[in-house]
C-alpha positions in Angstrom: -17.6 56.3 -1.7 -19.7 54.6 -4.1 -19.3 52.3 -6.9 -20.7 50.2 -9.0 -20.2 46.3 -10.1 -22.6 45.4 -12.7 -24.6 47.6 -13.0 -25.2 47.6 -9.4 -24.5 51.3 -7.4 -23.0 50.2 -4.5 -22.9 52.9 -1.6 -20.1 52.4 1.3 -22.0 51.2 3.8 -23.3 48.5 1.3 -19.6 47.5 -0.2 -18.7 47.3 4.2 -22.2 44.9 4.5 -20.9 42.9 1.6 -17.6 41.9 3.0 -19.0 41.1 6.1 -22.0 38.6 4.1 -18.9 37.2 2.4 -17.6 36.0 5.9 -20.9 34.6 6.6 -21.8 36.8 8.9 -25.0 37.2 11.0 -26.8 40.2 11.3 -26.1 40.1 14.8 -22.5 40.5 14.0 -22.6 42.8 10.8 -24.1 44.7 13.1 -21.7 44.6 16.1 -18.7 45.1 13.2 -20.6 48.5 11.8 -21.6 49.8 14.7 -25.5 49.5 14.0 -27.8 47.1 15.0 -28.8 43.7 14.0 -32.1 44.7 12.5 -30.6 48.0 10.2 -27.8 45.4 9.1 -30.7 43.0 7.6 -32.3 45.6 6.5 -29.1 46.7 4.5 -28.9 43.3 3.3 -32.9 43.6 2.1 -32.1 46.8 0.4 -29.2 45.2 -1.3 -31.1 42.5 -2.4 -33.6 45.2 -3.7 -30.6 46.0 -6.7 -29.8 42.1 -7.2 -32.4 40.2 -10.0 -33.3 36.8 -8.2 -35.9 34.8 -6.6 -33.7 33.9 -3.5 -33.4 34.7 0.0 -32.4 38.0 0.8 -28.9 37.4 2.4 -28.6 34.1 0.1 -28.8 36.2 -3.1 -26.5 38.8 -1.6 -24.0 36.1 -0.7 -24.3 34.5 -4.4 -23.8 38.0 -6.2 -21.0 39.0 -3.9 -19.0 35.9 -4.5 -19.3 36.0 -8.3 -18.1 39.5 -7.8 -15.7 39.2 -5.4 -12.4 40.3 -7.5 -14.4 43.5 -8.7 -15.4 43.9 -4.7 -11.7 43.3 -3.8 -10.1 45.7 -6.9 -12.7 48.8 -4.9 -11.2 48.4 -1.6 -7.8 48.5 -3.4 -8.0 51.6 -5.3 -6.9 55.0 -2.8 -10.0 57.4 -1.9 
């Protein structure tokens, strides 16, 4: 299902890549969590980073967005399909 959290379009697999940034997670292990690989994981990360308006890192400005968002992030997983 996809969403949106500030003006951001969020697809599934994105919102499930977000929750596993916000546990500090490695690629290596997003991608042993989802069931792909280390390298789509970070490239799901880079693609997420595409939507965010920064200057940082990749997974550093993923991690920054999704924890000023995390109540919004939270609220989605929350509401029934």
């Amino acid at each position: 299902m996809n969403a949106e959290i500030d003006g951001v379009k969020l697809t599934g697999r994105e919102r499930d890549v977000l929750g596993c940034v916000l546990r500090l997670e490695s690629y290596k292990a997003i991608g042993r969590r989802l069931g792909i690989s280390g390298r789509t994981a970070e490239v799901h990360v880079a693609n997420l980073a595409r939507k965010i308006p920064g200057e940082e890192p990749a997974y550093k400005r993923v991690l920054a967005w999704a924890m000023r968002h995390t109540t919004a992030l939270v609220h989605m997983e929350l509401q029934p399909a």
